[in-house]
GULO-575911 format. One record per atom (N, C-alpha, C): chain; residue number from 1; x, z, y; atom name. Coordinates in pm, whole numbers, plus 50000, padded with zeros to 5 digits. Layout:
r unit:A | pos:NUM | u:X | w:Z | v:Y | site:CA
...
***
This chain:
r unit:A | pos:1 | u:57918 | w:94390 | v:65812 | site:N
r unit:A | pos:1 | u:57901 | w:94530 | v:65841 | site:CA
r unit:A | pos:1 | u:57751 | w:94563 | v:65837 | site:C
r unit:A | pos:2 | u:57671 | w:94665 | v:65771 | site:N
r unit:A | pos:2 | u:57566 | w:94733 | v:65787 | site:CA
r unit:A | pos:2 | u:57554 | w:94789 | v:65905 | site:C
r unit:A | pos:3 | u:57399 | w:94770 | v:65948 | site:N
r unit:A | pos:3 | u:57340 | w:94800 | v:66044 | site:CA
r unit:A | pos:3 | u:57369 | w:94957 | v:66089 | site:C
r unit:A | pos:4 | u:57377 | w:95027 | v:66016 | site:N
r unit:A | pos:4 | u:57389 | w:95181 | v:66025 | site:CA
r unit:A | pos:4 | u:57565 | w:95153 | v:66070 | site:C
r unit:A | pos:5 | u:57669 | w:95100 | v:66046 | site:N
r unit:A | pos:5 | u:57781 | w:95091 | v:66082 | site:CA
r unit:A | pos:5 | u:57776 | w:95047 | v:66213 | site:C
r unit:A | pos:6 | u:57686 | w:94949 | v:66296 | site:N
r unit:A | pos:6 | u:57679 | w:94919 | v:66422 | site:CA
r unit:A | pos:6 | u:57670 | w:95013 | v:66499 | site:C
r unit:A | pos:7 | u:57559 | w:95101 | v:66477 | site:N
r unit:A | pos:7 | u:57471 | w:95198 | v:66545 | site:CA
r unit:A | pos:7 | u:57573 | w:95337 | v:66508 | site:C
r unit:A | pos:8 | u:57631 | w:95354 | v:66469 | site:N
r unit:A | pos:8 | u:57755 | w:95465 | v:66403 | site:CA
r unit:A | pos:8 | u:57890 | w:95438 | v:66437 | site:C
r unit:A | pos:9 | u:57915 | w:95334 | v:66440 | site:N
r unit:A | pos:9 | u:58051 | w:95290 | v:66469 | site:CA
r unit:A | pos:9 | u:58117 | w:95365 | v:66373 | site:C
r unit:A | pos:10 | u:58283 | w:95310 | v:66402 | site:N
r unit:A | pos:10 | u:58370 | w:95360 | v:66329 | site:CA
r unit:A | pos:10 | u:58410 | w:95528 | v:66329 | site:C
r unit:A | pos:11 | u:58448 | w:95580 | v:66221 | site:N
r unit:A | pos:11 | u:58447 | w:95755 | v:66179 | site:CA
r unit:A | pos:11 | u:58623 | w:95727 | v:66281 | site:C
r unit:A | pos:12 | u:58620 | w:95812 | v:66342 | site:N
r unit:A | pos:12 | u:58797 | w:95833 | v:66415 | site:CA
r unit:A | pos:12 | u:58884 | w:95893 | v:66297 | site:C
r unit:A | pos:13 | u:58967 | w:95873 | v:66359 | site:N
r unit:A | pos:13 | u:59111 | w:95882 | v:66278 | site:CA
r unit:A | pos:13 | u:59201 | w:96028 | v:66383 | site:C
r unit:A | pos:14 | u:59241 | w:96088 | v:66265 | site:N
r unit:A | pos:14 | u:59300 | w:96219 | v:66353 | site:CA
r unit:A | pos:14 | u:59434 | w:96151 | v:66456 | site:C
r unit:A | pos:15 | u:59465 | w:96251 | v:66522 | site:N
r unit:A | pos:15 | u:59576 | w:96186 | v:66607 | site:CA
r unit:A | pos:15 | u:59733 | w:96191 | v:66535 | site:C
r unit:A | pos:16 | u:59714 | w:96262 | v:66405 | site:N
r unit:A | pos:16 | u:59848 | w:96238 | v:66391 | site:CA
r unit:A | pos:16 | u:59785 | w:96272 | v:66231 | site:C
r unit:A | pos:17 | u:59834 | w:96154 | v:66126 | site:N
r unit:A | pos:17 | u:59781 | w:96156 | v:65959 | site:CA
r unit:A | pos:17 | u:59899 | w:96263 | v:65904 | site:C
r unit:A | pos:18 | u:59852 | w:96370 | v:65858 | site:N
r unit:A | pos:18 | u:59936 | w:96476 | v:65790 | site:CA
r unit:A | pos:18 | u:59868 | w:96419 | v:65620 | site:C
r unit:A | pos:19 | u:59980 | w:96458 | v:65543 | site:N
r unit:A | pos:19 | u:59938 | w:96510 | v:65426 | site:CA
r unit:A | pos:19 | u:59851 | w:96526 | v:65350 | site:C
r unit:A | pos:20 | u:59781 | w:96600 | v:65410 | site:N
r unit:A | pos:20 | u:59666 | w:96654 | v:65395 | site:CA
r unit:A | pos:20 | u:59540 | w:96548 | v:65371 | site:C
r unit:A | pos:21 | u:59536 | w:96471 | v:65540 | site:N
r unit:A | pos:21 | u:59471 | w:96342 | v:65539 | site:CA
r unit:A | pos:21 | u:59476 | w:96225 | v:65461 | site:C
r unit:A | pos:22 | u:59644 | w:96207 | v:65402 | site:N
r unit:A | pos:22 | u:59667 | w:96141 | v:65307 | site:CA
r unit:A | pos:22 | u:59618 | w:96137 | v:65190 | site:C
r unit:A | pos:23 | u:59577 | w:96283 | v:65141 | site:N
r unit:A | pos:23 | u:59491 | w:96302 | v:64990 | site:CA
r unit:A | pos:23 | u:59380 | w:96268 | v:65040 | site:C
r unit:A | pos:24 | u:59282 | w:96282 | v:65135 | site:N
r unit:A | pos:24 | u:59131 | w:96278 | v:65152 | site:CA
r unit:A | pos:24 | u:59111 | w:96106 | v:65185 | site:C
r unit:A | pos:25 | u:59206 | w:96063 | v:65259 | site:N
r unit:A | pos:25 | u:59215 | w:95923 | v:65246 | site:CA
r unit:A | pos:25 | u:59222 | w:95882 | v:65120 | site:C
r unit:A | pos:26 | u:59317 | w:95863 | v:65038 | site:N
r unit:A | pos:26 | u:59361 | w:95813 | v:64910 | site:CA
r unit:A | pos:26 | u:59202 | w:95821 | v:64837 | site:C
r unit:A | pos:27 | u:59133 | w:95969 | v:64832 | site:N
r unit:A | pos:27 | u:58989 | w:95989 | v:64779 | site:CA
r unit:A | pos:27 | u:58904 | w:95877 | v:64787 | site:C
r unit:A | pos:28 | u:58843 | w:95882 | v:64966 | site:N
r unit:A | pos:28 | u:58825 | w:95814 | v:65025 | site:CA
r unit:A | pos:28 | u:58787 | w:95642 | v:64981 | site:C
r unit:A | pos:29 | u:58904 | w:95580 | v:64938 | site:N
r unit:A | pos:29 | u:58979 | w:95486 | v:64925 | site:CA
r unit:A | pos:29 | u:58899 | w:95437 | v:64769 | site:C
r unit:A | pos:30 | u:58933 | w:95520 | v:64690 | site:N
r unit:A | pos:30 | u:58888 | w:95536 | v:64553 | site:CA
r unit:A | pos:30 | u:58741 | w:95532 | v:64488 | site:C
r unit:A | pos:31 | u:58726 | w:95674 | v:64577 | site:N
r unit:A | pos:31 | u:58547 | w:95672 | v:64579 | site:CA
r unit:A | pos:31 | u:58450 | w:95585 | v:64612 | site:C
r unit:A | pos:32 | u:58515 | w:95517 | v:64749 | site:N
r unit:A | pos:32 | u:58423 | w:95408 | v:64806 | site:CA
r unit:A | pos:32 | u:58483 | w:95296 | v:64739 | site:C
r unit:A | pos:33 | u:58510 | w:95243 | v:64631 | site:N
r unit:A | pos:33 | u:58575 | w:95180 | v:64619 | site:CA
r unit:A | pos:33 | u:58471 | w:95000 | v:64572 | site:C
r unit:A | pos:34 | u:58493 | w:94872 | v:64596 | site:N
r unit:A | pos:34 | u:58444 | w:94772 | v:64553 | site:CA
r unit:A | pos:34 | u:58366 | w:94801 | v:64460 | site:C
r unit:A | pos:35 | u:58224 | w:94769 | v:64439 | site:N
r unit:A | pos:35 | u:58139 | w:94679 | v:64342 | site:CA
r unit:A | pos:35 | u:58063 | w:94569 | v:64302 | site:C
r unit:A | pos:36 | u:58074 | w:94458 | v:64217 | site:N
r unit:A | pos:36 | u:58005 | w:94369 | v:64269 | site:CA
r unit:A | pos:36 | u:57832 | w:94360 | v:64215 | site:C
r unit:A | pos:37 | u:57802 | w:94318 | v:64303 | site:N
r unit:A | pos:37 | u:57632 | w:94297 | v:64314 | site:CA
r unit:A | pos:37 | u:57575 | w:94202 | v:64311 | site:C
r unit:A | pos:38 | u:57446 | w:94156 | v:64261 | site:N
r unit:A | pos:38 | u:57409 | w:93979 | v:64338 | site:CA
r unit:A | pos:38 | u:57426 | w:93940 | v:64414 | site:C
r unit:A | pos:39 | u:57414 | w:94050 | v:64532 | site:N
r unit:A | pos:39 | u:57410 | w:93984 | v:64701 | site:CA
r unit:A | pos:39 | u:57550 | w:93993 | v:64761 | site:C
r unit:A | pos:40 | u:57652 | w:94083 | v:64644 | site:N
r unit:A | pos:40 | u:57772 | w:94068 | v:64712 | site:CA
r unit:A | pos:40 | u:57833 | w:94194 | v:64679 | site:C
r unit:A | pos:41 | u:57976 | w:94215 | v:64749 | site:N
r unit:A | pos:41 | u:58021 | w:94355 | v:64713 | site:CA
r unit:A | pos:41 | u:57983 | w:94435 | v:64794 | site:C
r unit:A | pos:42 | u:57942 | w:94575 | v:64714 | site:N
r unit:A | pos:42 | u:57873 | w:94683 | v:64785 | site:CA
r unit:A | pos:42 | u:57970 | w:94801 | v:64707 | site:C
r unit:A | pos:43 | u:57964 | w:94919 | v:64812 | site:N
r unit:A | pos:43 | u:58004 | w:95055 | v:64750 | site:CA
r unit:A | pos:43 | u:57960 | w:95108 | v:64636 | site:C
r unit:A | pos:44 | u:58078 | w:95125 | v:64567 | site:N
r unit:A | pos:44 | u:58048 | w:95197 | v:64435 | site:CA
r unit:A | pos:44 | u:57978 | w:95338 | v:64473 | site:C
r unit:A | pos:45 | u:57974 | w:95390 | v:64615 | site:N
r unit:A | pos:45 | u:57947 | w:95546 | v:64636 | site:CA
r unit:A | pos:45 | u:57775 | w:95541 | v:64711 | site:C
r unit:A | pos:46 | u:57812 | w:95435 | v:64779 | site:N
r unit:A | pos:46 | u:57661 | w:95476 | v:64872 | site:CA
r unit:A | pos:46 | u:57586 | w:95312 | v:64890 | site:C
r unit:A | pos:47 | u:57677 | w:95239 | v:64821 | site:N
r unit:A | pos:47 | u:57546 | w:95124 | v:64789 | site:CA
r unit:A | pos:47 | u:57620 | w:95000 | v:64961 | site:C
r unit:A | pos:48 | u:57675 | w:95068 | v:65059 | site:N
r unit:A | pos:48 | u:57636 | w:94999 | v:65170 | site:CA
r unit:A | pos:48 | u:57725 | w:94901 | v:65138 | site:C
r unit:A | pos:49 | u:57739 | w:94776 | v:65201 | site:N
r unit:A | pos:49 | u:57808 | w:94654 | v:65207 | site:CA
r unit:A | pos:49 | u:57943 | w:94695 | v:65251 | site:C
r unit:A | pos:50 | u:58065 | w:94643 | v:65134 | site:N
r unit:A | pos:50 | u:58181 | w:94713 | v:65091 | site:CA
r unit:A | pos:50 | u:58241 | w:94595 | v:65217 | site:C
r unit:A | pos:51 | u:58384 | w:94664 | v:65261 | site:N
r unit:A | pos:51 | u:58408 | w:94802 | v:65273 | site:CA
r unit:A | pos:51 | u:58302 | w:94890 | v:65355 | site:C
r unit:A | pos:52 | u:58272 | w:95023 | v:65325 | site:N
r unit:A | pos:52 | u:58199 | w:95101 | v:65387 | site:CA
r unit:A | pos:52 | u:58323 | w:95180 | v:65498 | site:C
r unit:A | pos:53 | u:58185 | w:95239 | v:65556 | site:N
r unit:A | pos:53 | u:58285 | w:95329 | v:65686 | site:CA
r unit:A | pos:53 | u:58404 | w:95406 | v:65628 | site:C
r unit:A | pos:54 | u:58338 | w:95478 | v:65528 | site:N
r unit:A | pos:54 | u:58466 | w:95594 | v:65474 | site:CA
r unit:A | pos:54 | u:58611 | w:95521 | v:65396 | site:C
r unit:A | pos:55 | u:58539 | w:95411 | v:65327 | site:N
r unit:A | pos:55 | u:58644 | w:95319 | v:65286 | site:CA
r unit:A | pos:55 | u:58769 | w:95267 | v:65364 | site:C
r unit:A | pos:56 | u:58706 | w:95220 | v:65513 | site:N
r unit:A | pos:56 | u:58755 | w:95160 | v:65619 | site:CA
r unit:A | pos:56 | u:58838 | w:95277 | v:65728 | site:C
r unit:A | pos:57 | u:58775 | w:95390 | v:65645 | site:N
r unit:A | pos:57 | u:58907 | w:95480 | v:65751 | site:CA
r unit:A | pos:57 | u:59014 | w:95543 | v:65706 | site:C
r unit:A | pos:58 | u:58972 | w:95533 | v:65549 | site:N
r unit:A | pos:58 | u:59089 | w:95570 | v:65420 | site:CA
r unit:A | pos:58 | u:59222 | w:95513 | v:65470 | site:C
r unit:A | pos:59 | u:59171 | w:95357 | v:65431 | site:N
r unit:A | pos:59 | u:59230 | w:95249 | v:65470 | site:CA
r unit:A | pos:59 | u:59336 | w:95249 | v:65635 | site:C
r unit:A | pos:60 | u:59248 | w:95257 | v:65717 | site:N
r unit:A | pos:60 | u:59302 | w:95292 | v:65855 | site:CA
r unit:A | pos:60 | u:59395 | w:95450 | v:65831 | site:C
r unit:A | pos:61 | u:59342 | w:95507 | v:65778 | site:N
r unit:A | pos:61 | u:59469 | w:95618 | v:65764 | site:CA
r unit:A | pos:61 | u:59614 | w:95613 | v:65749 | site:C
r unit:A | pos:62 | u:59595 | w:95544 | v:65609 | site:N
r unit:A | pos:62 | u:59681 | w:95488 | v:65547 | site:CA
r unit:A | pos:62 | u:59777 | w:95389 | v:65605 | site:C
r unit:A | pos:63 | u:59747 | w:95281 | v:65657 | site:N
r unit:A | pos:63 | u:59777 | w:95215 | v:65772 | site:CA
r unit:A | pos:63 | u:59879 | w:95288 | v:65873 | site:C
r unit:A | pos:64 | u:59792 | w:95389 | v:65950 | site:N
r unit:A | pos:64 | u:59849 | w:95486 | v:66069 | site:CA
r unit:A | pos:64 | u:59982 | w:95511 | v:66007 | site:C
r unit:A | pos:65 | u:59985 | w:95620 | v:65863 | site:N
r unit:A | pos:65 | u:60053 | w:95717 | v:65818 | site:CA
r unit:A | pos:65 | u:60166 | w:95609 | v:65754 | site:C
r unit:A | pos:66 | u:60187 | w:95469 | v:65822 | site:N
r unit:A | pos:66 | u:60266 | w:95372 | v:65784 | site:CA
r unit:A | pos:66 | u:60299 | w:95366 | v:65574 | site:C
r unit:A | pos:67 | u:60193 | w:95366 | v:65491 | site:N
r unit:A | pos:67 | u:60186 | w:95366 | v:65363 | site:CA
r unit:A | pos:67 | u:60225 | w:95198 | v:65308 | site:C
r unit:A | pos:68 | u:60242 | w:95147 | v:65229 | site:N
r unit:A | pos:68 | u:60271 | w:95012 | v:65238 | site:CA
r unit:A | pos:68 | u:60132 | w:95028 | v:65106 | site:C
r unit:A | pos:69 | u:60063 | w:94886 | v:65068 | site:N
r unit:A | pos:69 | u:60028 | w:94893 | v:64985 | site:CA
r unit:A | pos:69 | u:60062 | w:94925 | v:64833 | site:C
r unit:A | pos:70 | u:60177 | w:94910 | v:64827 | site:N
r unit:A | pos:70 | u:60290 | w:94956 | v:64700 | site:CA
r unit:A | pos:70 | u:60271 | w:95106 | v:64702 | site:C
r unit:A | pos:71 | u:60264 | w:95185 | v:64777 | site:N
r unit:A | pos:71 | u:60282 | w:95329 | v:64808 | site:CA
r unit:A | pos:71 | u:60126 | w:95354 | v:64766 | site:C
r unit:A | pos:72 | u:60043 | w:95314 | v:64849 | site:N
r unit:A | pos:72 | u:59894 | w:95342 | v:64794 | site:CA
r unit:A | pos:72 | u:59842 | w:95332 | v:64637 | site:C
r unit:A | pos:73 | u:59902 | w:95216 | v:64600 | site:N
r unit:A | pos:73 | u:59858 | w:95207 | v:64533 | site:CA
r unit:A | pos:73 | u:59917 | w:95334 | v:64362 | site:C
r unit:A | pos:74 | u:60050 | w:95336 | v:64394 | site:N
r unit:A | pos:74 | u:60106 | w:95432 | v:64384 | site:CA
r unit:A | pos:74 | u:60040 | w:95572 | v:64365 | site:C
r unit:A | pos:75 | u:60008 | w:95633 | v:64495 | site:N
r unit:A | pos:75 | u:59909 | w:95766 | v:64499 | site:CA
r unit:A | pos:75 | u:59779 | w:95731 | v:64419 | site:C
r unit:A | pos:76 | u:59712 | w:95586 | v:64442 | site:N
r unit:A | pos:76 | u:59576 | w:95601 | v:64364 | site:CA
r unit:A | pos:76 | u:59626 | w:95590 | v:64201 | site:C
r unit:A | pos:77 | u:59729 | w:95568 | v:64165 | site:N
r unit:A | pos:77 | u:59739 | w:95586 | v:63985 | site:CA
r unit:A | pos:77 | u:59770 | w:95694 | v:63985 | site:C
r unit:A | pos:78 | u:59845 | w:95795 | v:64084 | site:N
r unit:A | pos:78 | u:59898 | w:95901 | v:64033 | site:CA
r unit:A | pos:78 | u:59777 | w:96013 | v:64065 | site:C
r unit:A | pos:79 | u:59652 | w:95994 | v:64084 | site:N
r unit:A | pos:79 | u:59530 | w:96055 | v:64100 | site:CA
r unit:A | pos:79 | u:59449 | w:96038 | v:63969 | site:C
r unit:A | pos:80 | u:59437 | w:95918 | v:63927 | site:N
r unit:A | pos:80 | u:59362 | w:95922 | v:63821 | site:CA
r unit:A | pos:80 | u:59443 | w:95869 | v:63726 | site:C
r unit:A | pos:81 | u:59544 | w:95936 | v:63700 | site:N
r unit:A | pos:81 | u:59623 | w:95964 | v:63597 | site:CA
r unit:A | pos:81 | u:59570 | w:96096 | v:63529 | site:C
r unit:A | pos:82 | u:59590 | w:96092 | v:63390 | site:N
r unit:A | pos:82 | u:59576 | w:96222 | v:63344 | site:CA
r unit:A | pos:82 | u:59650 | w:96344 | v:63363 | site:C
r unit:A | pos:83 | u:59628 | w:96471 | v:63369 | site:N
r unit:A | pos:83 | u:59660 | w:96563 | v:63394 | site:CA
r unit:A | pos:83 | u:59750 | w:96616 | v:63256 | site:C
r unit:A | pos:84 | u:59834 | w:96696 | v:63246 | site:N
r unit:A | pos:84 | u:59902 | w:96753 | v:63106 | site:CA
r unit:A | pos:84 | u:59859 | w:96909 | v:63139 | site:C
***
């Protein structure tokens, strides 16, 4: 975990994952998603040592909103799938 993640702690999670949260998670999820580096994997979005916060609450969303990884992974093709 990055130092700024100590001193920040974890972003909360709403009390109940609607819908809604489900798309910004799934984003989330995507955006921050693995890169690898010399020193290791870091965020494709903000560089910090992967998983990052926003990554890690996508994730925890997802989790909450009982998603299985089959299901996620699911929503993340059907996002960057092409449009007709």
């Amino acid at each position: 975990m990055d130092s700024i993640d100590e001193i920040l702690g974890e972003l909360p999670l709403p009390p109940y994952v609607t819908a809604e949260n489900v798309g910004f998670a799934i984003k989330a999820v995507t955006v921050h998603a693995a890169e690898q580096w010399p020193d290791g994997q870091r965020c494709r979005n903000d560089r910090a040592p992967h998983p990052c916060r926003l990554h890690r609450w996508g994730r925890r969303a997802l989790d909450q909103r009982g998603l299985t990884d089959r299901q996620v992974q699911l929503l993340i093709a059907g996002q960057t799938a092409p449009h007709r």
